[in-house]
N, C-alpha and C positions, 0 to 999 in steps of 0.2 A: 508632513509625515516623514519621520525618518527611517532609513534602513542603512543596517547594515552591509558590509559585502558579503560577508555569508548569507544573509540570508535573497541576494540580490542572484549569487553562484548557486546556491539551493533551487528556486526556481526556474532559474534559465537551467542547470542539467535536468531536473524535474520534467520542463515542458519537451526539451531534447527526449527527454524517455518516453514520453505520452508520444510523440509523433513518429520515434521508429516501432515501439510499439502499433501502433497503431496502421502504421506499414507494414509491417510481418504477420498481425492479424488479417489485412486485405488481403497480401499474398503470401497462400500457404505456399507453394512451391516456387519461388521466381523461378524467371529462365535464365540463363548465363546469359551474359552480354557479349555480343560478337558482333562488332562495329562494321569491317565489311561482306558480312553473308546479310545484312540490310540491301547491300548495292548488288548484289547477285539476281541472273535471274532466277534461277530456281530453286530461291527464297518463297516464293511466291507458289511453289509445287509442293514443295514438302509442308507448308506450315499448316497448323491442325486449329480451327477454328472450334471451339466449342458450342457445343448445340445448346437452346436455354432447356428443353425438357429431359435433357441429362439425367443420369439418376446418382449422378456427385451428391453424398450427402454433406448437406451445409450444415455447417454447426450453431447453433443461434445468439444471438449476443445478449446477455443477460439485464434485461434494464436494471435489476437487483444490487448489480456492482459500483449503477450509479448511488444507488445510497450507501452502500460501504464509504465513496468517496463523500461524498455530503457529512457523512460520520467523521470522516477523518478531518473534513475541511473546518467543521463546528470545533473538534476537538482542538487544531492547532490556532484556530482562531483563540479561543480560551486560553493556551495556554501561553501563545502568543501576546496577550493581554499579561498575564502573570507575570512574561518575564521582563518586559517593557518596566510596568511596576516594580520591579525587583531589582532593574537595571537603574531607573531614575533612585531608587532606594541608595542605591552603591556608590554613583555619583554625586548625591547630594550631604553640601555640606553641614546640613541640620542633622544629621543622623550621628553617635557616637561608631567608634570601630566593632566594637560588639554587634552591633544592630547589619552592618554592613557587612561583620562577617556571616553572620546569619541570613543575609539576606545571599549572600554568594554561595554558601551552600544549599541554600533552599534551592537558586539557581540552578547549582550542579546536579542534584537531585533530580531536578522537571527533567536536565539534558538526558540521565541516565536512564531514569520514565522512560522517555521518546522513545530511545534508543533500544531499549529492551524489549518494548512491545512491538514496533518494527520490526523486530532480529522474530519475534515470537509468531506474527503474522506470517513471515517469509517462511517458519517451520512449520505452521501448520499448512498451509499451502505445501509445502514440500509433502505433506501427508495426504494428498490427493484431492484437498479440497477447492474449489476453482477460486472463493476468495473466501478471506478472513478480516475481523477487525477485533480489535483488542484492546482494553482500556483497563487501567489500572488506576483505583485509589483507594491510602491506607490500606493496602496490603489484601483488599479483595481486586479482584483479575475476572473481567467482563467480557467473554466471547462470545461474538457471534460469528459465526458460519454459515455459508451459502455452501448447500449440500444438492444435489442432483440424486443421491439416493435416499433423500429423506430422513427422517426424526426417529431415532432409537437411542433408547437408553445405554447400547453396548457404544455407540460414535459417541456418546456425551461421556462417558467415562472413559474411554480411552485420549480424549479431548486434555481430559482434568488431568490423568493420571501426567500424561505428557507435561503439561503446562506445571502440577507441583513438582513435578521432576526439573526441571528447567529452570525454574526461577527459585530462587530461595525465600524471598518475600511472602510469595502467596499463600496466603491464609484460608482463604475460601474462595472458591472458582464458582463460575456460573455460564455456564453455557446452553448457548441459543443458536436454532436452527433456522434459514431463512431458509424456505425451497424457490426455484425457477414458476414460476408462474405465469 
C-alpha cells in the first residue's frame, strides 16, 4: 500500500490532537508544576485530596461522538478510495491529457469538499453544538448534530439558514438531530 507524506503528516498531527485532547478532557483544571515544593515538607500539609462523594459535577462523555467519528472515518475511507483512483488516473499513461485534466480537477474538487465541510463542522460547533458532521453531494449538504437540548424545528432552521449562508453550493440542506442517550 502506498502513502503519501501528507497523508502520513495528517495522521501523526491527527493522532497528536486525539491525545492532548484527550488530556485536557481528563484534566479540567491542571495544577501548575512546581518541581521543588515536591521535595518540601509541607507539601504534604497543604495538598487537598479529593473526596470520591464530592458533589464536582462530572460532565459525561458522549458515546454518540464515537459515531460522528465512524461517519467521518467511512466518509474518508470513500473518498480516499476516489482519490487513489483519480490519482492512478493522472499517472497513467493509457489516459489522453483531457481525461487527466479532468481527472485533476475532479481531484481538486473532493480537496475543496473536505475542506469546506470541516471549516463547516468547526462552525457549527462554534454555535454551541458539542459535535457536528457534514456531508456533502451534488450540491445537497447533510447535517447531523448531537444536540443536548433536543429536536426543534427553530435549531433545524437556524442550522440551514447558517449553512445556505456559508456555502454557495448548497442547494437543499437536511438536518438531523442525534440526542445524548
Amino acid at each position: 500500500m502506498r502513502t503519501n507524506k501528507r497523508t502520513v503528516w495528517f495522521l501523526t498531527l491527527m493522532s497528536l490532537v486525539a491525545v492532548i485532547s484527550i488530556y485536557y478532557i481528563k484534566e479540567k483544571a491542571p495544577m501548575p508544576f512546581d518541581g521543588i515544593s515536591i521535595f518540601s515538607s509541607d507539601m504534604t500539609e497543604t495538598a487537598e485530596v479529593p473526596k470520591k462523594g464530592s458533589s464536582d459535577k462530572q460532565t459525561p462523555v458522549f458515546a454518540t461522538s464515537y459515531v460522528f467519528e465512524e461517519m467521518r472515518m467511512a466518509v474518508r475511507d470513500e473518498r480516499s478510495k476516489q482519490s487513489e483512483q483519480l490519482n492512478a488516473k493522472m499517472t497513467s499513461p493509457d489516459y489522453t491529457a483531457e481525461e487527466k485534466n479532468e481527472a485533476f480537477e475532479e481531484m481538486s474538487e473532493l480537496n475543496k469538499r473536505d475542506s469546506a465541510e470541516a471549516l463547516l463542522e468547526l462552525q457549527i460547533k462554534a454555535l454551541g453544538y458539542p459535535e457536528a458532521f457534514v456531508r456533502t453531494e451534488n450540491g445537497e449538504v447533510k447535517v447531523t448534530v448531537l444536540s443536548t437540548e433536543g429536536h426543534s424545528k427553530q435549531l433545524a432552521d437556524e442550522i440551514t439558514q447558517y449553512v445556505l449562508a456559508s456555502w454557495d453550493d448548497a442547494k437543499k440542506v437536511q438536518v438531523d438531530f442525534t440526542g445524548n442517550q
